[in-house]
C-alpha positions as CSV (number, residue, x, y, z in Angstrom):
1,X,-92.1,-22.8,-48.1
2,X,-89.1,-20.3,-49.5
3,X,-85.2,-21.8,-49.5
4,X,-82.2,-19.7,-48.3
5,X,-82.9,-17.8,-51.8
6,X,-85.7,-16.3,-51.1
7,X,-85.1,-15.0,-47.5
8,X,-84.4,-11.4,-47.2
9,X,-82.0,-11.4,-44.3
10,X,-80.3,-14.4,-45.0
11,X,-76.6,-14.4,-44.7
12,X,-74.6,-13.4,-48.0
13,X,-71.9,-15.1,-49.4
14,X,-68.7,-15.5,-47.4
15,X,-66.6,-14.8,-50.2
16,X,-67.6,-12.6,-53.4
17,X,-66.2,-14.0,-56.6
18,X,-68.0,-14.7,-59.2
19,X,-67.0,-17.8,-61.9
20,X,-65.9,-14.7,-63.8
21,X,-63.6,-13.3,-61.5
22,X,-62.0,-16.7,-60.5
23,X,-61.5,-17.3,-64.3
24,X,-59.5,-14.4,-64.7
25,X,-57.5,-15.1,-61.8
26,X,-56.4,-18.4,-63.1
27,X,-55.3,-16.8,-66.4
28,X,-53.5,-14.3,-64.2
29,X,-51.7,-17.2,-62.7
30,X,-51.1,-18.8,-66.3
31,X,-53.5,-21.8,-64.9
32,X,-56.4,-22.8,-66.9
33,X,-59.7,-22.0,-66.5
34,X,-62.1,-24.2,-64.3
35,X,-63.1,-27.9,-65.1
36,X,-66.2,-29.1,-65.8
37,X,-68.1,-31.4,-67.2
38,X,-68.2,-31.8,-71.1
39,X,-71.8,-33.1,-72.5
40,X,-73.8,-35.7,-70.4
41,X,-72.2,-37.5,-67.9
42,X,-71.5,-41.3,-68.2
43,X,-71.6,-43.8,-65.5
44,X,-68.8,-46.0,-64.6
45,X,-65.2,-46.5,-63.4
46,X,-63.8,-46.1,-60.4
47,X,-61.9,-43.0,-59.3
48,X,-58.6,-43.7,-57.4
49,X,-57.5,-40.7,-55.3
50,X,-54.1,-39.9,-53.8
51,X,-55.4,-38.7,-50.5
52,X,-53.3,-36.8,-48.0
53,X,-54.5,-37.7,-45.0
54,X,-55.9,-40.6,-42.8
55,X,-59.4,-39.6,-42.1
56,X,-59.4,-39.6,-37.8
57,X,-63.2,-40.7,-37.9
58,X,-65.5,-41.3,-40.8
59,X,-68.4,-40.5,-38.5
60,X,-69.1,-36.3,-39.0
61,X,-70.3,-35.8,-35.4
62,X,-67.3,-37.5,-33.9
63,X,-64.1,-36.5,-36.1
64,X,-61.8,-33.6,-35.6
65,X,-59.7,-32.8,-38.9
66,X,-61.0,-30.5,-41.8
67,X,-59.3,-33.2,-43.9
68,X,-62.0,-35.8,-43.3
69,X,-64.4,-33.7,-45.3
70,X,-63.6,-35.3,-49.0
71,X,-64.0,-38.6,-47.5
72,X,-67.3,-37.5,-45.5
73,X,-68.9,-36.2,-48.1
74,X,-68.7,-39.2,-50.7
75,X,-71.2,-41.1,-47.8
76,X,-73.0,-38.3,-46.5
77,X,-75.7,-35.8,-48.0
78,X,-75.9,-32.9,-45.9
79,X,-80.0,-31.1,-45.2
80,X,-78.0,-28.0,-46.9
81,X,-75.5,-27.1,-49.5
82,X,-73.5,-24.6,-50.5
83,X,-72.7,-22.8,-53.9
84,X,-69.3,-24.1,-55.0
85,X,-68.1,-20.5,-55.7
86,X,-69.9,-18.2,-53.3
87,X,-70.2,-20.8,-50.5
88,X,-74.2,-19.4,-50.4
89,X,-76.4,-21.6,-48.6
90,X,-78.9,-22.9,-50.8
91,X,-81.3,-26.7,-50.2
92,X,-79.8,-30.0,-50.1
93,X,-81.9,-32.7,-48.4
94,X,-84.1,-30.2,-47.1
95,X,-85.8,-26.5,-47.9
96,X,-85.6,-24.0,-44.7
97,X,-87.3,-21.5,-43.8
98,X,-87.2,-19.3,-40.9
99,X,-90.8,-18.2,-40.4
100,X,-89.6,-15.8,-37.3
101,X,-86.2,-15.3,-36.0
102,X,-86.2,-18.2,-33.3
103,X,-87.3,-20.6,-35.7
104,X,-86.2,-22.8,-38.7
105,X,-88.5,-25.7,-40.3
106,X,-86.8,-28.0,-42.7
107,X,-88.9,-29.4,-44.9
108,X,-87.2,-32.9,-46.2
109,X,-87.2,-33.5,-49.3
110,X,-89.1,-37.3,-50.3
111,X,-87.6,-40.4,-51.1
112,X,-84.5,-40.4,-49.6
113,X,-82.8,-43.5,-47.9
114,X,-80.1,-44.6,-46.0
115,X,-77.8,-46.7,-47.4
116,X,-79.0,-49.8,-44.7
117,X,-82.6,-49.2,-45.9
118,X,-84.2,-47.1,-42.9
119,X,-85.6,-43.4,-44.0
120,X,-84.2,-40.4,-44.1
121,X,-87.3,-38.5,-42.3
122,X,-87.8,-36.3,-39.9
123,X,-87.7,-38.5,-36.9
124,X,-84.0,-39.1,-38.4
125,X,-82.8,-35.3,-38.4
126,X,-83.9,-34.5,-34.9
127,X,-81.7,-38.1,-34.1
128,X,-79.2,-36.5,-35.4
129,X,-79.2,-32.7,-34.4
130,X,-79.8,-34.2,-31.0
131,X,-76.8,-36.6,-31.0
132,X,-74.7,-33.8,-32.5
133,X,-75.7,-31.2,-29.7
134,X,-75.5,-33.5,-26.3
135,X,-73.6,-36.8,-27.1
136,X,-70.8,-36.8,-24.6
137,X,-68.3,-38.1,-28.0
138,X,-69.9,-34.7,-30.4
139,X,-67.0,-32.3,-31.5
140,X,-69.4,-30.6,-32.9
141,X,-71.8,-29.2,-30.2
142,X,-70.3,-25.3,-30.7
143,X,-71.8,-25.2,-34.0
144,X,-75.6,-26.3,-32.7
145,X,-74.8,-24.6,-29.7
146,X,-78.1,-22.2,-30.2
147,X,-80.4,-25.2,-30.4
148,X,-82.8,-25.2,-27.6
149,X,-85.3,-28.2,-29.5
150,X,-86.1,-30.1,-32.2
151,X,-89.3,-30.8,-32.7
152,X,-90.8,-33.5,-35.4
153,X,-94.1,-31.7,-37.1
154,X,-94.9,-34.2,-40.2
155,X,-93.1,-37.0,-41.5
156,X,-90.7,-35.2,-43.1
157,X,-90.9,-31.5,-41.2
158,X,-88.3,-30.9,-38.4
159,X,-88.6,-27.6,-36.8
160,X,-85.3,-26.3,-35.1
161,X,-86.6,-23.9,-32.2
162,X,-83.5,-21.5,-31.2
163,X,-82.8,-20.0,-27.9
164,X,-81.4,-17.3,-30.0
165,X,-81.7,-16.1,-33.7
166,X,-79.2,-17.8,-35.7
167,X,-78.8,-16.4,-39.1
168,X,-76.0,-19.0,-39.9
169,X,-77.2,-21.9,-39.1
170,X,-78.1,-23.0,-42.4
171,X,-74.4,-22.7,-43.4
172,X,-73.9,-24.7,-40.0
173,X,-75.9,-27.6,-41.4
174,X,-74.0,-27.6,-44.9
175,X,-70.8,-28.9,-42.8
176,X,-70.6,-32.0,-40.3
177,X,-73.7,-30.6,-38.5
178,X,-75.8,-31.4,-41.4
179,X,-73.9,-34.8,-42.7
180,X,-76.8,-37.4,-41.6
181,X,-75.8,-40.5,-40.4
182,X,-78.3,-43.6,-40.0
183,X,-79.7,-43.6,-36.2
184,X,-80.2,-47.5,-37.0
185,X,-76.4,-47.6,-37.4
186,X,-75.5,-45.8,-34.9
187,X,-78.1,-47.4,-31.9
188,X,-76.2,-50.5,-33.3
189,X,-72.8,-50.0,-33.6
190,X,-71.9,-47.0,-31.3
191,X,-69.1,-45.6,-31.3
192,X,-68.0,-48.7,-34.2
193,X,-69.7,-46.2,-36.4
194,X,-66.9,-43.8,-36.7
195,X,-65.5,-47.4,-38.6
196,X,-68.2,-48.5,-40.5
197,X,-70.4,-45.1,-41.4
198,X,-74.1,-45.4,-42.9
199,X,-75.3,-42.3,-44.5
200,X,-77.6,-41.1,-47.6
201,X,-74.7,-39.6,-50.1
202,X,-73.9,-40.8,-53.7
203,X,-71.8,-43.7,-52.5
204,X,-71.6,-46.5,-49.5
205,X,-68.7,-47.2,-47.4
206,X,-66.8,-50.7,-48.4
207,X,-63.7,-50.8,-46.0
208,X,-61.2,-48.7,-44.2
209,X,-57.6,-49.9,-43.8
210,X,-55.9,-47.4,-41.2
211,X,-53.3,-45.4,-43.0
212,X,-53.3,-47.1,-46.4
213,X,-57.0,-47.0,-48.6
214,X,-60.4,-46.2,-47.7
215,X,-63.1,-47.7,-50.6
216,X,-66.7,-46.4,-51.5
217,X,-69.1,-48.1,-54.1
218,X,-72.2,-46.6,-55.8
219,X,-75.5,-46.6,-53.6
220,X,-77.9,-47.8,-55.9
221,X,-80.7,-45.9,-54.7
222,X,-79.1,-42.9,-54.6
223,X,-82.1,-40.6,-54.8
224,X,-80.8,-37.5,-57.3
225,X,-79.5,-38.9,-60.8
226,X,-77.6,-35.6,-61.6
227,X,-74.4,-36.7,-59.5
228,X,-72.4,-39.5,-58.8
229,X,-71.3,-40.8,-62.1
230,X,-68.5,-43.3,-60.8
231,X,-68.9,-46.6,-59.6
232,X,-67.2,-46.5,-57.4
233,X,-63.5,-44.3,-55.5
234,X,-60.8,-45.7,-54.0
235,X,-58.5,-43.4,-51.5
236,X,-54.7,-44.4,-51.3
237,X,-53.6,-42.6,-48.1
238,X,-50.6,-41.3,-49.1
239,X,-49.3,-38.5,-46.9
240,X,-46.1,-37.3,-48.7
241,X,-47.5,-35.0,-51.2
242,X,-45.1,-35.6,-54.1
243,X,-45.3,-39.3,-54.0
244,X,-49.3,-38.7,-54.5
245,X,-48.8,-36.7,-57.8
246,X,-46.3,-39.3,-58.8
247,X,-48.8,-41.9,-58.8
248,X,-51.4,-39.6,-60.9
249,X,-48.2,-39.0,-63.1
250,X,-47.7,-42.9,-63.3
251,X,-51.4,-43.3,-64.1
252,X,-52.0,-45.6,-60.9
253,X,-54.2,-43.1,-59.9
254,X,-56.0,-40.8,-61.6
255,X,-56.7,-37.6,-58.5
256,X,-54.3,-35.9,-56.0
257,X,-55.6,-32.7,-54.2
258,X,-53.2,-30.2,-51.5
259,X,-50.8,-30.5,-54.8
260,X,-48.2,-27.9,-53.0
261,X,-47.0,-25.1,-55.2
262,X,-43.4,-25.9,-55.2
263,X,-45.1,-29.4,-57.6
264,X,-46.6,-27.2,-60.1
265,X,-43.6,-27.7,-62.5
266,X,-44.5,-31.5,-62.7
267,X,-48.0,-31.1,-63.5
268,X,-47.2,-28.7,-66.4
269,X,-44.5,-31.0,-67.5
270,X,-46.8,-34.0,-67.8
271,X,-49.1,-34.1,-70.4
272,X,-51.7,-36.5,-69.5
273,X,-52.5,-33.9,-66.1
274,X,-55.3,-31.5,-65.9
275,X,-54.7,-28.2,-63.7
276,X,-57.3,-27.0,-62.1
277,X,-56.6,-23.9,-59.0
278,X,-58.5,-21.3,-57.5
279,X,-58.3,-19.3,-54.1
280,X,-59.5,-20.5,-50.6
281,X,-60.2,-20.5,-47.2
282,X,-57.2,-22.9,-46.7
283,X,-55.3,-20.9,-43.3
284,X,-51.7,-22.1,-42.7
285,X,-51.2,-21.5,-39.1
286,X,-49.8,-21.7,-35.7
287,X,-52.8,-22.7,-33.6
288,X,-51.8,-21.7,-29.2
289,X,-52.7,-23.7,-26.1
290,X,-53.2,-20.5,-24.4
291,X,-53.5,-22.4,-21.3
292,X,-50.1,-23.8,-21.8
293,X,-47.0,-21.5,-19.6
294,X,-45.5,-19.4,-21.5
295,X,-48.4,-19.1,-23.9
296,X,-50.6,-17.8,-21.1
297,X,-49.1,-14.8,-21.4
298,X,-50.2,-12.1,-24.1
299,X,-46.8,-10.7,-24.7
300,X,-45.4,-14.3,-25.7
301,X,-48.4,-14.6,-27.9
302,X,-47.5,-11.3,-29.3
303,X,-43.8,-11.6,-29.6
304,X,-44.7,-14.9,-32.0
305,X,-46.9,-12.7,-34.2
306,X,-44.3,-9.9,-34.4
307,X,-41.3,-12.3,-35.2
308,X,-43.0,-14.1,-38.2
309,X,-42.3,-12.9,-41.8
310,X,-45.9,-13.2,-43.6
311,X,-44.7,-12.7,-47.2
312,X,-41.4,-14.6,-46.6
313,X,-43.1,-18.1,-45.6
314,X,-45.6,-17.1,-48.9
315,X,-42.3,-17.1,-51.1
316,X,-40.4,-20.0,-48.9
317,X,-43.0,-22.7,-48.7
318,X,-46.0,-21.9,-51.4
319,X,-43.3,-20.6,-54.1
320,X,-45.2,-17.3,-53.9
321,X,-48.7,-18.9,-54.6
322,X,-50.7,-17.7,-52.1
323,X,-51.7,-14.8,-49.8
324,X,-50.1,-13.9,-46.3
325,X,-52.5,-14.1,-44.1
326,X,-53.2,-11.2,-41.1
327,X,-56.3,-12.9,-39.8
328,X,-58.2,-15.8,-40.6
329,X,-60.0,-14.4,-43.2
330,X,-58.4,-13.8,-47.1
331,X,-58.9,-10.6,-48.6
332,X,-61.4,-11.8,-51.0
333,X,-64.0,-12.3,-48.1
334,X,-66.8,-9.8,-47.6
335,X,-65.8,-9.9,-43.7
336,X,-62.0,-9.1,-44.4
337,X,-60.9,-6.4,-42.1
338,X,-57.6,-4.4,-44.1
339,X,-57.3,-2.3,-40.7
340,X,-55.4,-5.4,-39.3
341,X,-53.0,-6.0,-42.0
342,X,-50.4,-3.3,-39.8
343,X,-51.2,-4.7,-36.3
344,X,-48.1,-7.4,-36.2
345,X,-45.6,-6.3,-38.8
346,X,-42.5,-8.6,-39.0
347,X,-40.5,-6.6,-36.2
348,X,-37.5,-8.8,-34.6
349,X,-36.5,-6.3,-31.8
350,X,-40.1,-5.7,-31.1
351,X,-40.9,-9.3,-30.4
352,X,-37.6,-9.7,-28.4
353,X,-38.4,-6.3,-26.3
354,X,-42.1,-8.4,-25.2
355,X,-40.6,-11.5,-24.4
356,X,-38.2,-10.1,-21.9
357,X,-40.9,-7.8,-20.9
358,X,-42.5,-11.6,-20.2
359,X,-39.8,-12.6,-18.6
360,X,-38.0,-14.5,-21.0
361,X,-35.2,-12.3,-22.2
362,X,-33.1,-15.4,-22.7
363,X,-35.5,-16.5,-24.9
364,X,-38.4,-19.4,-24.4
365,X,-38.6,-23.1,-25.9
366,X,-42.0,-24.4,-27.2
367,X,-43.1,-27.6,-28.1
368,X,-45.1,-27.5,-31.8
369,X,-46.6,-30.1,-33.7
370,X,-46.3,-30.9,-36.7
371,X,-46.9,-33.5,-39.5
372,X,-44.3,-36.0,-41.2
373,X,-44.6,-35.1,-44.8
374,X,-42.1,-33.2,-46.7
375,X,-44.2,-29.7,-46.7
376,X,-44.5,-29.7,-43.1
377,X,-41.4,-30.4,-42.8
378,X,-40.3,-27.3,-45.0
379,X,-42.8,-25.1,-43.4
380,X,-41.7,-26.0,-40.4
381,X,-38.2,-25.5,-41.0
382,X,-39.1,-21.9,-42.3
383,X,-41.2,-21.2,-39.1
384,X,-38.5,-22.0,-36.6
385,X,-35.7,-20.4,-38.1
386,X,-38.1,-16.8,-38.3
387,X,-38.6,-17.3,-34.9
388,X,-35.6,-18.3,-33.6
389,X,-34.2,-15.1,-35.0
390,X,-36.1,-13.6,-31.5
391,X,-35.2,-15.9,-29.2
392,X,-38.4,-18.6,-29.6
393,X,-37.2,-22.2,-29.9
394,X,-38.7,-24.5,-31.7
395,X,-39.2,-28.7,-30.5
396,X,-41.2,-30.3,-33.0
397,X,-42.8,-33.3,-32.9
398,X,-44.4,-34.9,-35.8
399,X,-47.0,-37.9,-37.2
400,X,-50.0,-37.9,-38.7
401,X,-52.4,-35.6,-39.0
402,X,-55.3,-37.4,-37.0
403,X,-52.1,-38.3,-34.5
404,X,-51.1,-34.9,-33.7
405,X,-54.3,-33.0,-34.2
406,X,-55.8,-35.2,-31.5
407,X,-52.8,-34.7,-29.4
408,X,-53.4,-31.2,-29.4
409,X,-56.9,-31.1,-29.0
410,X,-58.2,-34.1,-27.4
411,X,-57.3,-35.1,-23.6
412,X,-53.7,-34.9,-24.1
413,X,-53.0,-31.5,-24.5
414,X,-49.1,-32.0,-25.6
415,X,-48.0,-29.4,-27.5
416,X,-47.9,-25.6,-27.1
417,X,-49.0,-25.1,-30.7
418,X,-49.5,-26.7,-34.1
419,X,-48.7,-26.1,-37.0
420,X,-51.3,-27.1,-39.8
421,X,-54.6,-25.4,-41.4
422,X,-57.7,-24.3,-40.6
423,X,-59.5,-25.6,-43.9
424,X,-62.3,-23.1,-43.4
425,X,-66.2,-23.5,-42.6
426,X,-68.9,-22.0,-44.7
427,X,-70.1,-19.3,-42.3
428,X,-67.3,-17.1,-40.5
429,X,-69.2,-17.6,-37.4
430,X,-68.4,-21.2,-37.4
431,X,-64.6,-20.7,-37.4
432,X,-64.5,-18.4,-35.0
433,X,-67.3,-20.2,-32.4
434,X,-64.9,-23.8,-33.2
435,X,-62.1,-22.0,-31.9
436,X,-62.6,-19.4,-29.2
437,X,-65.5,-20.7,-27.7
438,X,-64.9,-21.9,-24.0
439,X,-65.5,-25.6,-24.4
440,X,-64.8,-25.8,-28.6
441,X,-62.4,-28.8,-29.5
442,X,-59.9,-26.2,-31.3
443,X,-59.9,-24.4,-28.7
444,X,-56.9,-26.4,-27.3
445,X,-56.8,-24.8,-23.6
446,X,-60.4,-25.0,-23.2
447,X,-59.7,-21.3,-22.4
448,X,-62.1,-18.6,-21.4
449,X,-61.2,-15.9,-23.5
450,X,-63.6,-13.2,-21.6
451,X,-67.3,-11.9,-21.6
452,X,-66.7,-9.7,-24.9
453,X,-65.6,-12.7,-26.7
454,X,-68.8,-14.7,-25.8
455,X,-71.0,-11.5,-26.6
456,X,-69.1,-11.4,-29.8
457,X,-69.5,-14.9,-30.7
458,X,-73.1,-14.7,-29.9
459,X,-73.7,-11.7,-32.1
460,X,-71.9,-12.7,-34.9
461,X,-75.4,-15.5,-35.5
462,X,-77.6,-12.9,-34.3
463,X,-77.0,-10.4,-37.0
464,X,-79.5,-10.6,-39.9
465,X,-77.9,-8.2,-42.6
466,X,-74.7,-7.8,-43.7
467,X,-73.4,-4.3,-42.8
468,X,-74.5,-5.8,-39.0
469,X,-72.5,-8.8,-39.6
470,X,-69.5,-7.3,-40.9
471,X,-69.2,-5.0,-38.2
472,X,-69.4,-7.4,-35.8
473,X,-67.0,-9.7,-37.5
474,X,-64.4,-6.5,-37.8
475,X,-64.8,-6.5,-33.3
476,X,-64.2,-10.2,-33.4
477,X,-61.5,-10.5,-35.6
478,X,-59.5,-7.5,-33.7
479,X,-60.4,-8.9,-30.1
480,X,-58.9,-12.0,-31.6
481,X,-55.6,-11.0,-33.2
482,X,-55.5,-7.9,-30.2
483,X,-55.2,-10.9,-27.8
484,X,-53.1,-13.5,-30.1
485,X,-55.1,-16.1,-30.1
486,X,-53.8,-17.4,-32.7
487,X,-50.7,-17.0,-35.0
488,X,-52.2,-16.6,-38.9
489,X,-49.4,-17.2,-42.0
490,X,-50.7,-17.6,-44.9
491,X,-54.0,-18.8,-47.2
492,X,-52.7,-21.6,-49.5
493,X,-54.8,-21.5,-53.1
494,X,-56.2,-24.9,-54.4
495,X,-54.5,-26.8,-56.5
496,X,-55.7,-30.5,-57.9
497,X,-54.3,-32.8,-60.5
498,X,-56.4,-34.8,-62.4
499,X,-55.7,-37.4,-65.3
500,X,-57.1,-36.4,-68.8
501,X,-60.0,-39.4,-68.2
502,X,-61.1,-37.2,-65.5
503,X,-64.0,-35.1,-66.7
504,X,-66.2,-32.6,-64.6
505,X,-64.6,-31.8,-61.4
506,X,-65.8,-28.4,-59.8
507,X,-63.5,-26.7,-57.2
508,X,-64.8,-25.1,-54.2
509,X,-63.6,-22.1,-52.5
510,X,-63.2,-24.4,-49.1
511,X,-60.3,-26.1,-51.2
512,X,-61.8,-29.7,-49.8
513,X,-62.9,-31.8,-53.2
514,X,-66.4,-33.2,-53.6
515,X,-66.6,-35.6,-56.3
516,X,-70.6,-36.0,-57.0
517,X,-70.1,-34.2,-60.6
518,X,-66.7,-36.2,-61.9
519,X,-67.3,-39.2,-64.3
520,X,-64.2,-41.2,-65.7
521,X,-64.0,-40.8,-70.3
């Protein structure tokens, strides 16, 4: 049966640059050119990462920060993969095919275990496409959302029948929807597993000290022998950025990814540090509880948009290495809609006229979440003073980021925004159906945002060719900023620091590392 390659309507790239063009951007920027490996391979080591972030669950169907991917990934294979620079779908542990619209059969590829033993087969995906779409704990049920079945048709053939065509669903299973995780494990250790994770990727999970070092080891029976060339990796969790690169600078570890701009000058001063950058998906952003009073209101939401400076928070907090950002798509993207680059320019007396047309004209205090570490504390520095210029107060309250994103979107419901990233997804259709769908877990209200929205959303997986899908995409993403759903800043370009014994690490345009082709000289 034909991969995603072969199909004739299958979704096209999300963004369109080629190794060329990303090249010539990085000599634009002075940067070097992109990493990679040098002659074969050689096993060994152990890789010791300055990590950013304390993973809030190491089980994909149950976590809820983009951060967790780098750790996610080390454990879990996903049934498809992505083309580091095109983000195209293409087969990971299984083919797909879509023999009629309603339809995709994934055809698993052989020999592949979990790391407790038990196979990775058939029986095994529909386990875990089943959990993912009904399991009361999933935060992940938007994305499978247009899964009516799964349906076991030979050892190592599931067949997804669809209540409705789906054109991006194999992106969908190249993120936490396709991670598979050992229904042994879970039937075992329930919700323990978002602890002590069993999946089928390059290495095993060893131990996870909250807040201070998660460890991985080589799975021996790894079934492809063209990745995973470390022994093991080590995660320090350390969430204040410039204390991270200081430890790859002392040589205590040898990895430090989210490397914020305004730390460029240290890696270039060092000379044992490799520089690798590239443009992503990365959105910097005030996410709304649109439920929330004051935010209920469109004009409030509007005011916000109106009052922020775009290209001043690009210069303030990213030292002018990045791109403002107008929607939640870069430019670079083949959906990118430049009609909606004029709809909120920075206009203070605009934004004041709608909040007292709201009912505020003495002005309105938000509470805004936000994390502890010294960029977040810039950014939001930079944020409330552009907004207090109209009259919007600022309360922030910060910790870390599993803390506050679950105080935003789990039962608690405490702020009136955040401010952190959307770290992308494959497939447009993904970001948009995580946030604005009724029930989605970023969409912190649990707000109905209207039948056009849900048609919209519904569309934007129908579609089969590209001019379809970009036209609907252009409807979505103006119904969304029309509405101010959500307050977009800016898209923050990758930028990872690696020790000179670090050979062979690829970026990604999701900005998240994977770390299957790095091997330690």
């Amino acid at each position: 049966m034909s991969d995603a390659t072969d199909l004739h309507d299958a979704p096209l790239p999300a963004v369109g640059l080629s190794r060329r063009h990303l090249m010539a951007l990085a000599g634009a920027m002075g940067l070097p050119g992109l990493a990679s490996a040098q002659g074969t391979p050689a096993k060994g080591g152990v890789l010791k990462v300055s990590a950013s972030a304390n993973p809030s669950s190491l089980d994909p169907a149950t976590g809820g920060a983009g951060s967790d991917h780098t750790f996610l990934w080390t454990m879990f294979d996903t049934l498809v993969e992505w083309d580091y620079e095109t983000l195209k779908a293409k087969p990971g542990m299984a083919a797909f095919n879509f023999p009629d619209p309603r339809t995709l059969v994934l055809d698993i590829k052989p020999g592949i275990t979990f790391h407790d033993g038990t196979p990775m087969d058939a029986a095994a995906v529909k386990f875990n496409l089943d959990r993912g779409r009904t399991d009361q704990r999933s935060n992940i049920k938007a994305d499978l959302q247009n899964v009516a079945e799964v349906v076991v048709t030979g050892p190592l053939q599931a067949t997804i029948k669809l209540a409705r065509p789906d054109t991006a669903l194999p992106a969908i299973l190249s993120d936490r929807a396709g991670m598979m995780v050992s229904p042994k494990a879970v039937q075992a250790l329930g919700q323990e597993h978002d602890r002590k994770p069993v999946g089928a990727g390059p290495w095993k999970f060893v131990s996870w000290s909250a807040n201070e070092k998660v460890v991985v080891t080589r799975a021996d029976k790894y079934w492809r022998a063209d990745r995973g060339f470390v022994d093991g990796i080590e995660f320090s969790i350390i969430p204040e950025l410039a204390t991270g690169l200081r430890a790859v600078v002392a040589g205590q570890n040898d990895f430090a990814y989210n490397v914020p701009p305004r730390l460029m000058p240290l890696i270039d001063k060092a000379k044992n540090l490799t520089k690798v950058t590239g443009p992503t998906l990365y959105c910097l952003q005030l996410y709304f509880n649109t439920a929330k009073k004051g935010l209920d209101n469109l004009k409030v939401r509007q005011a916000i948009n109106f009052a922020l400076d775009r290209p001043g928070f690009v210069k303030a907090s990213l030292a002018g290495v990045g791109e403002p950002a107008y929607m939640q798509l870069p430019k670079t993207h083949w959906a990118y809609d430049p009609t909606l680059v004029g709809l909120y320019p920075h206009n203070i007396e605009k934004a004041k006229a709608l909040l007292a047309e709201a009912g505020y004209k003495d002005g309105i205090e938000l509470t805004v979440g936000s994390y502890t570490d010294q960029d977040s504390v810039r950014r939001s520095e930079i944020v409330g003073e552009q907004l207090r210029k109209a009259g919007i107060r600022l309360k922030f309250i910060t910790g870390t980021i599993p803390e506050i994103s679950g105080q935003m979107f789990g039962n608690e419901k405490k702020f009136d925004m955040l401010l952190s990233a959307w770290t992308g997804r494959p497939d447009p259709s993904m970001t948009y159906s995580l946030m604005y769908s009724k029930d989605a877990y970023f969409n912190a209200g649990r707000t109905d945002h209207g039948a056009k929205m849900a048609e919209l959303l519904a569309e934007s997986r129908v579609a089969e060719r590209i001019e379809g899908r970009k036209l609907i995409f252009w409807q979505l993403q103006r119904l969304i900023m029309e509405q101010a759903l959500v307050a977009p800043l800016a898209f923050q370009y990758e930028l990872v620091a690696a020790g000179q014994q670090v050979k062979g690490y690829k970026p990604n345009l999701l900005g998240k590392p994977k770390y299957e082709f790095i091997s330690k000289a």
